[in-house]
C-alpha beads as a LAMMPS data file, in Angstrom:
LAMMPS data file: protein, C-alpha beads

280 atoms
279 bonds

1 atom types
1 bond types

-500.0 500.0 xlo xhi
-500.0 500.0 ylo yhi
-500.0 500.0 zlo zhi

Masses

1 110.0

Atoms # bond

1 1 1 0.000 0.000 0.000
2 1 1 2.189 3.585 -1.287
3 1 1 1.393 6.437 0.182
4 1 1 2.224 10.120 -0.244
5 1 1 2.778 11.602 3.309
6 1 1 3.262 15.210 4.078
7 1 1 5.826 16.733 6.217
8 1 1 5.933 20.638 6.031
9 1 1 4.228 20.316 3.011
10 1 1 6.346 18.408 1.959
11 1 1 5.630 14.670 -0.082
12 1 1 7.836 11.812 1.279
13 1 1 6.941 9.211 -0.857
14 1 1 6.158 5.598 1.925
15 1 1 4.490 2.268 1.680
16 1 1 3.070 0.030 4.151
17 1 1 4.575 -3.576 4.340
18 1 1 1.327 -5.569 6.173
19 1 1 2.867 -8.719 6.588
20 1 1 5.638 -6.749 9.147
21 1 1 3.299 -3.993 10.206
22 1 1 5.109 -1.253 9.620
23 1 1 6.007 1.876 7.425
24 1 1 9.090 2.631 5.188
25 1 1 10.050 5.694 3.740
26 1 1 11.739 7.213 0.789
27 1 1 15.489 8.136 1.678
28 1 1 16.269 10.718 -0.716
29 1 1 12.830 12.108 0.046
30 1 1 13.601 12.507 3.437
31 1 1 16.934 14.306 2.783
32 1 1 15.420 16.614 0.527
33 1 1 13.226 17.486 3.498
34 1 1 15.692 17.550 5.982
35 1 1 18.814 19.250 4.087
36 1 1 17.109 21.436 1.529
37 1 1 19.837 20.114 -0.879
38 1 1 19.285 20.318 -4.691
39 1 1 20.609 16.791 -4.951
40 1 1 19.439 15.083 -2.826
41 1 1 20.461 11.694 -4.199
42 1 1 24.046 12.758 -4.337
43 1 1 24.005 13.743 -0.819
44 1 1 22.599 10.545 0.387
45 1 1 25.520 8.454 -2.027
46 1 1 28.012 10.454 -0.133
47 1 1 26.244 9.952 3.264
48 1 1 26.490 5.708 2.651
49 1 1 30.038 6.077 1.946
50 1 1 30.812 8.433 5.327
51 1 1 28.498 5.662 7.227
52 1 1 30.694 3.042 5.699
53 1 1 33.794 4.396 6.987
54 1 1 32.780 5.004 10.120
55 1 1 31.787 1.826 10.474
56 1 1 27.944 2.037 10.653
57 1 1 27.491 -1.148 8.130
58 1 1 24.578 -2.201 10.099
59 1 1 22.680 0.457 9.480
60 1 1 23.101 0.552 5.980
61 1 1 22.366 -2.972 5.893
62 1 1 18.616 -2.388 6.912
63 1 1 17.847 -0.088 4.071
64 1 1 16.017 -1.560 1.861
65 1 1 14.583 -1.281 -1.704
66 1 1 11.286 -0.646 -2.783
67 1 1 9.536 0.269 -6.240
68 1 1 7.813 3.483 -5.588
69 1 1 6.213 6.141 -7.843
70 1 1 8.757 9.023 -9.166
71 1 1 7.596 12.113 -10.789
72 1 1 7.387 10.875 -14.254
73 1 1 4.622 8.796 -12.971
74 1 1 6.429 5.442 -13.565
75 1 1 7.974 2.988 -10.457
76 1 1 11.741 2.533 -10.110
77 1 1 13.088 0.928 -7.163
78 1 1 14.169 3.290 -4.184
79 1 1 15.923 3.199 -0.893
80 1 1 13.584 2.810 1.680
81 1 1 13.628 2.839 5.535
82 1 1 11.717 2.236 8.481
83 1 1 11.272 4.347 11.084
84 1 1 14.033 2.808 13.492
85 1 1 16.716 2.993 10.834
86 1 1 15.832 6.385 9.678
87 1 1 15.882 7.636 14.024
88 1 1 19.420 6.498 13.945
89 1 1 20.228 7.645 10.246
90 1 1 18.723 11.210 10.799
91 1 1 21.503 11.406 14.065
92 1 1 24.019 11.971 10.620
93 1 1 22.313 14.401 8.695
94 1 1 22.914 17.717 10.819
95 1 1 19.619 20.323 10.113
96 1 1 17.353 22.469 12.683
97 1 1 14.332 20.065 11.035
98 1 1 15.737 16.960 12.780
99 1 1 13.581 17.003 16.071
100 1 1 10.157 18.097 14.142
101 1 1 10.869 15.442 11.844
102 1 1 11.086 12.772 14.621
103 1 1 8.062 13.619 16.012
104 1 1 6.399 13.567 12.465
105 1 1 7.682 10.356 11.967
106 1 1 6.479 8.747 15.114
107 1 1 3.012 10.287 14.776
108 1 1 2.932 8.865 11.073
109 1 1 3.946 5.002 13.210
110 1 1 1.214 5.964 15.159
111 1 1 -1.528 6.611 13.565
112 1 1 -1.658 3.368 11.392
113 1 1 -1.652 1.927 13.830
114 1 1 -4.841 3.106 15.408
115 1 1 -6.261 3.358 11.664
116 1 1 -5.723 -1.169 11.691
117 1 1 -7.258 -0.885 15.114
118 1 1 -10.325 1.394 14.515
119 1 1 -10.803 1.622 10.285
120 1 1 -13.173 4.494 11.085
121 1 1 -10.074 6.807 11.369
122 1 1 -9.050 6.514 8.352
123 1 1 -11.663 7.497 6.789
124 1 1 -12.135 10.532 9.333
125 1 1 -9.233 11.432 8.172
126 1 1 -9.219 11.242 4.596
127 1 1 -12.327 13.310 4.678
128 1 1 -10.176 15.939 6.942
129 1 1 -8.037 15.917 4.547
130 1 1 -10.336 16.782 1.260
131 1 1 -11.829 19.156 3.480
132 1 1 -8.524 20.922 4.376
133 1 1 -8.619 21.231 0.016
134 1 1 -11.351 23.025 0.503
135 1 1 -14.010 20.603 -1.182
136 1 1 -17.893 21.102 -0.149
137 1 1 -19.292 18.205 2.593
138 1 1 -21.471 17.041 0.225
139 1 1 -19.056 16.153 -2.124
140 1 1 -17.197 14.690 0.228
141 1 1 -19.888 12.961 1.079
142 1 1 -20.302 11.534 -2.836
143 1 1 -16.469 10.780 -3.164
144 1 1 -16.469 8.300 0.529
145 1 1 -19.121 6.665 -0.690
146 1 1 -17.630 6.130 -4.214
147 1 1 -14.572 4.947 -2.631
148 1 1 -16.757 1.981 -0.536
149 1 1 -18.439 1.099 -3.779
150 1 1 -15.289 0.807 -5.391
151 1 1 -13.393 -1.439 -2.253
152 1 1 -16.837 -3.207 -2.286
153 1 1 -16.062 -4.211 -6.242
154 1 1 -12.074 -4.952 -6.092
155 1 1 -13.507 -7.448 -2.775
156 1 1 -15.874 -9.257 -5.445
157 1 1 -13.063 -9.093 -8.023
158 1 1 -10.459 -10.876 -5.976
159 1 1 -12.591 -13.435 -4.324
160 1 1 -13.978 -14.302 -7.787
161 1 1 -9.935 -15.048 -9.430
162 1 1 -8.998 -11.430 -11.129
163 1 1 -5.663 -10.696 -10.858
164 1 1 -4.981 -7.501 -8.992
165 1 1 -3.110 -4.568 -11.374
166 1 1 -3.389 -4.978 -14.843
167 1 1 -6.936 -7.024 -14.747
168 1 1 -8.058 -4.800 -12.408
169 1 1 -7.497 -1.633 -14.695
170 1 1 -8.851 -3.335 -17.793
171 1 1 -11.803 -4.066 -16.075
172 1 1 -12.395 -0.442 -14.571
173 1 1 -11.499 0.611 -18.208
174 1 1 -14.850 -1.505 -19.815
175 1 1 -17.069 -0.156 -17.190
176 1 1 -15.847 3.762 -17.650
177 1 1 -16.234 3.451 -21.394
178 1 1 -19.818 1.587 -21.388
179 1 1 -20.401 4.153 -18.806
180 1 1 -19.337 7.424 -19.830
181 1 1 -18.033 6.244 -23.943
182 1 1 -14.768 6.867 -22.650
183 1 1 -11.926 4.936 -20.992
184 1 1 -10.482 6.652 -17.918
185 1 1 -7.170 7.355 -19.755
186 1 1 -9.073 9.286 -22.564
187 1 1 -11.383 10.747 -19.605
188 1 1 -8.097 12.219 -18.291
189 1 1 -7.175 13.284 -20.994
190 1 1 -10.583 15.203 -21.496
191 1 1 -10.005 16.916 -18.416
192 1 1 -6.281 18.033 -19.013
193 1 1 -4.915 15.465 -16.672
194 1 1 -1.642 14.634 -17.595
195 1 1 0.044 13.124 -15.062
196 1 1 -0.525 9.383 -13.994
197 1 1 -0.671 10.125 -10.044
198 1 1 -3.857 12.597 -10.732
199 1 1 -6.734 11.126 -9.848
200 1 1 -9.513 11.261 -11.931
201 1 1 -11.866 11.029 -9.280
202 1 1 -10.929 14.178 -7.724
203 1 1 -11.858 15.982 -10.877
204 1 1 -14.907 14.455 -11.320
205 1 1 -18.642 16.502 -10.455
206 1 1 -21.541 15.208 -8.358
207 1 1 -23.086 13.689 -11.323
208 1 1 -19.604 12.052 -12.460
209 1 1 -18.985 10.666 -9.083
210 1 1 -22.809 9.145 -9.142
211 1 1 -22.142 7.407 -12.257
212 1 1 -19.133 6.264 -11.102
213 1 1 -20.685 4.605 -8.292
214 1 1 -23.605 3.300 -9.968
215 1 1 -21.743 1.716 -12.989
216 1 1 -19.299 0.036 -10.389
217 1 1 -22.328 -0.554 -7.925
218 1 1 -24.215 -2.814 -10.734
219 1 1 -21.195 -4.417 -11.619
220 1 1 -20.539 -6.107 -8.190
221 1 1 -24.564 -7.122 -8.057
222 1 1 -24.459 -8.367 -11.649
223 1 1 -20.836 -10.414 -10.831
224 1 1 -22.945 -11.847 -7.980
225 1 1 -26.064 -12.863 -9.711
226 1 1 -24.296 -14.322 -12.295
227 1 1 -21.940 -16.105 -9.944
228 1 1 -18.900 -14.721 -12.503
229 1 1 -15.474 -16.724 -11.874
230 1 1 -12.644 -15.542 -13.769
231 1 1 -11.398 -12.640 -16.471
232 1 1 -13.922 -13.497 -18.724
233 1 1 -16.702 -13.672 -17.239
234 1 1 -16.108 -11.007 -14.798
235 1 1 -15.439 -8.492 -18.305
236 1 1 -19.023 -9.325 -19.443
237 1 1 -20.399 -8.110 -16.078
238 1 1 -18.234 -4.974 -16.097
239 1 1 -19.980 -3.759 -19.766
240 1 1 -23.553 -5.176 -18.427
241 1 1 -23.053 -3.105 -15.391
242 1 1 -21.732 -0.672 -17.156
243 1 1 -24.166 0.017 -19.390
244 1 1 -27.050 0.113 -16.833
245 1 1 -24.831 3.070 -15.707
246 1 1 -24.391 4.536 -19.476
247 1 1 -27.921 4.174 -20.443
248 1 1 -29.138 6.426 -16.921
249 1 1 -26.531 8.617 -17.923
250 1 1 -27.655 9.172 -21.409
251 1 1 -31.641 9.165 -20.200
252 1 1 -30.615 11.892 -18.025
253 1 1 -28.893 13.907 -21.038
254 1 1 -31.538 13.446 -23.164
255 1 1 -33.795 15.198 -20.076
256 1 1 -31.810 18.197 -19.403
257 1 1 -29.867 18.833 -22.584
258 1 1 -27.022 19.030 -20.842
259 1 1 -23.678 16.566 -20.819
260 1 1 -22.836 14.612 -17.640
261 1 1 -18.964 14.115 -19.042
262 1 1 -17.305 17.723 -18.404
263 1 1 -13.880 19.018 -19.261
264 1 1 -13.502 20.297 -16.301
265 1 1 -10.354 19.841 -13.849
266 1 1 -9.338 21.711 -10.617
267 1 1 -5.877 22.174 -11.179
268 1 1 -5.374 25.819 -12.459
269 1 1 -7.924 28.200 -10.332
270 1 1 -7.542 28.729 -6.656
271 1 1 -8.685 25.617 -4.463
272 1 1 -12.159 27.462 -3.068
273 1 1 -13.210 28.365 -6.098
274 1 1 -12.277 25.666 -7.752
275 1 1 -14.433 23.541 -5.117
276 1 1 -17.525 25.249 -5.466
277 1 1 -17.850 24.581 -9.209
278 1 1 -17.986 20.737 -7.978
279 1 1 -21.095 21.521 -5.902
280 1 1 -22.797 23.435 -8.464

Bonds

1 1 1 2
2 1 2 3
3 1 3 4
4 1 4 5
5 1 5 6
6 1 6 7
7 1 7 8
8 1 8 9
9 1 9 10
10 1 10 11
11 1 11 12
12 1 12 13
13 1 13 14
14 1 14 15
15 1 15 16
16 1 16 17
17 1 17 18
18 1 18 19
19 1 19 20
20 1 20 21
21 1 21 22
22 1 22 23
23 1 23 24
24 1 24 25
25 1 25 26
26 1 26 27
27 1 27 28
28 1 28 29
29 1 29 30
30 1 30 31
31 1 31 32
32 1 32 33
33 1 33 34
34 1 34 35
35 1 35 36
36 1 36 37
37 1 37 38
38 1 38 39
39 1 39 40
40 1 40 41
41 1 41 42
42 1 42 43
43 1 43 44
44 1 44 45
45 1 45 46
46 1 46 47
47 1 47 48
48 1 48 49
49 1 49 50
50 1 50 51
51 1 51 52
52 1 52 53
53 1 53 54
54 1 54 55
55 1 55 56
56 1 56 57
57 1 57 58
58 1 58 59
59 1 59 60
60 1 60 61
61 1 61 62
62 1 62 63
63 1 63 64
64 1 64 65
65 1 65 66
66 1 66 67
67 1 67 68
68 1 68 69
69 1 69 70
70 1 70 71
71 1 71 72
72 1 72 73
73 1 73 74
74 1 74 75
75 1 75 76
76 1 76 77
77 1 77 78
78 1 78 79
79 1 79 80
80 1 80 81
81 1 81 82
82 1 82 83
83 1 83 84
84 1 84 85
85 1 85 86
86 1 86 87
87 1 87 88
88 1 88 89
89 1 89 90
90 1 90 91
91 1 91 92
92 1 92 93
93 1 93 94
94 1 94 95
95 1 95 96
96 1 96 97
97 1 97 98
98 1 98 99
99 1 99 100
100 1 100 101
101 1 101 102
102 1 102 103
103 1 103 104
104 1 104 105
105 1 105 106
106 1 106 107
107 1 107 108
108 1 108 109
109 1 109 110
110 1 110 111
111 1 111 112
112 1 112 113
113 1 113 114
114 1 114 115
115 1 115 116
116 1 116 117
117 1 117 118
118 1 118 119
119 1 119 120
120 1 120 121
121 1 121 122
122 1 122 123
123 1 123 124
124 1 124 125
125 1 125 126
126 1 126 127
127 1 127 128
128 1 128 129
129 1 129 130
130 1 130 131
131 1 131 132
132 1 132 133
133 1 133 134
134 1 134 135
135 1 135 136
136 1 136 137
137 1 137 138
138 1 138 139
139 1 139 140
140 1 140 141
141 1 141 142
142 1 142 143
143 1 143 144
144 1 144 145
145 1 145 146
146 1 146 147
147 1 147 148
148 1 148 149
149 1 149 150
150 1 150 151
151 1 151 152
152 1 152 153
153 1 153 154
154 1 154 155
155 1 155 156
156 1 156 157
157 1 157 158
158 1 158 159
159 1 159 160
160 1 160 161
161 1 161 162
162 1 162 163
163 1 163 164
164 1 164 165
165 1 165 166
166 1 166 167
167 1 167 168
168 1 168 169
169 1 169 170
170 1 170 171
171 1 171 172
172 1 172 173
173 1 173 174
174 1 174 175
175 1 175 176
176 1 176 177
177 1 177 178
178 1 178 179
179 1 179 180
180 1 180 181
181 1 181 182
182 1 182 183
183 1 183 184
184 1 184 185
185 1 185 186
186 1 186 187
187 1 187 188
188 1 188 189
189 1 189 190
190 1 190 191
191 1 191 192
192 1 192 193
193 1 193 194
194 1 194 195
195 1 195 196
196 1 196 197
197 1 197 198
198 1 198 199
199 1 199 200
200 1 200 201
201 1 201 202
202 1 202 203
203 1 203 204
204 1 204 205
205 1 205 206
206 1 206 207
207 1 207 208
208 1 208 209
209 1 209 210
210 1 210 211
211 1 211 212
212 1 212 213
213 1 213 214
214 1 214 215
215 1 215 216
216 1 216 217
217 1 217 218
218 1 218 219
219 1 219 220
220 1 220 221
221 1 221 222
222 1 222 223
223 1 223 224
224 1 224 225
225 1 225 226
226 1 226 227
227 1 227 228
228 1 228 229
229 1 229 230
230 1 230 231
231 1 231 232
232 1 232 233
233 1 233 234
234 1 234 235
235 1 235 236
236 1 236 237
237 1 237 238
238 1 238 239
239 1 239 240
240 1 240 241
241 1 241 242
242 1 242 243
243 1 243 244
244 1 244 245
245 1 245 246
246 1 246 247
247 1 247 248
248 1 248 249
249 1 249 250
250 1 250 251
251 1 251 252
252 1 252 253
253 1 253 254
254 1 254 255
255 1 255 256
256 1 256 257
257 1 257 258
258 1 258 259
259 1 259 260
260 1 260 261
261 1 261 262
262 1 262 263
263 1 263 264
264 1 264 265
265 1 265 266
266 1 266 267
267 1 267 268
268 1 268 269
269 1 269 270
270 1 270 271
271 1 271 272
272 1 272 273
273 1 273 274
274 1 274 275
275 1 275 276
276 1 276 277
277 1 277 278
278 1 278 279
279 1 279 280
């Protein structure tokens, strides 16, 4: 599970490993925050050598790899730590951030762990968090709900043989273009979206978000009717449920004259204003 986390502002890319319970974090990310530096990947080369020489070969022993997301939207594999390594690694890296970022770092510990014991935080706080973007509470509302329809789907998906990733996104894809007549990569596109960690979703309208949910809502009742094992199978119910979404859609159109797919995105006007063209 990848994450972006925030620290001053501040993205640090992490993922959570669930089979060891615990958090690891991008190095280089971390020096960036820490030293300011413009290279931060040459600083932390030159930091493994000085930890070599002074002997601190257990320490660089626990960082690991991990393939995260970089800024060109594609996964390469980065040095990762968790948060006991990167307590004694941060003892190396001299900056007045040090301290804050400590206590940061054991709230981010912290609160997963309270999220695994209670899921109900997380979701308080994801909606803290869209609200803190200044989106409306109703669409907040919409887009917590979508995201439960959608978990509710991937559940079906997995417990009826589709292979996470790449079945997963050709799926979605069949239900977004039976839908909407579009695939979410050429729905992206619509909206100006260009890069790959911009989530569509989060440019989406009330009506967009109730498609959404209502394409991916018949698709896990259809896959259950139909009892659907495999790719195959499972594709057909993604365009039947699909459809049931597309044809409301285009009923609806037909009603009001007016298009439920919209060019617009949120990326370019300030975040208020931006927000209240969702609710209208």
């Amino acid at each position: 599970m990848s994450h972006i986390k925030l620290f001053e502002s501040k993205k640090i890319r992490s993922q959570w490993i669930e089979e060891e319970q615990k958090w690891y974090f991008s190095v280089v990310d971390i020096i960036e925050v820490l030293t300011e530096s413009e290279r931060p990947r040459k600083y932390w080369s030159d930091l493994k050598k000085k930890l070599g020489f002074e002997g601190f070969i257990q320490l660089s022993e626990k960082i690991g790899q991990l393939k995260l997301e970089s800024d060109d939207g594609k996964k390469y594999l980065t040095d990762v730590a968790d948060a006991e390594t990167l307590m004694r690694l941060i003892q190396s890296i001299p900056s007045p951030k040090a301290e804050p970022f400590k206590l940061w770092l054991a709230r981010v510990g912290y609160e997963r762990l309270e999220e695994i014991e209670n899921p109900e935080l997380a979701s308080k706080r994801m909606r803290e968090i869209y609200k803190a973007k200044g989106y409306s509470d109703e669409w907040i509302e919409k887009r917590m709900r979508g995201i439960a329809v959608r978990d509710e789907l991937t559940n079906e998906w997995k417990n009826r043989g589709i292979k996470e990733n790449l079945e997963f996104a050709i799926l979605t894809s069949e239900i977004s273009k039976a839908t909407f007549g579009l695939s979410p990569g050429e729905y992206k596109k619509l909206k100006g979206l260009s890069k790959k960690n911009e989530n569509l979703r989060d440019h989406m309208n009330d009506l967009e978000l109730i498609f959404t949910m209502l394409g991916e809502a018949s698709t896990t009742e259809i896959a259950k009717k139909k009892d659907a094992l495999g790719f195959n199978e499972n594709k057909i119910a993604a365009r039947k449920g699909g459809k049931v979404a597309g044809d409301a859609r285009k009923a609806l159109e037909m009603e009001s004259g007016n298009s439920v797919v919209t060019q617009e995105n949120y990326l370019d006007e300030p975040e208020q204003k931006k927000r209240k063209k969702l609710k209208n």
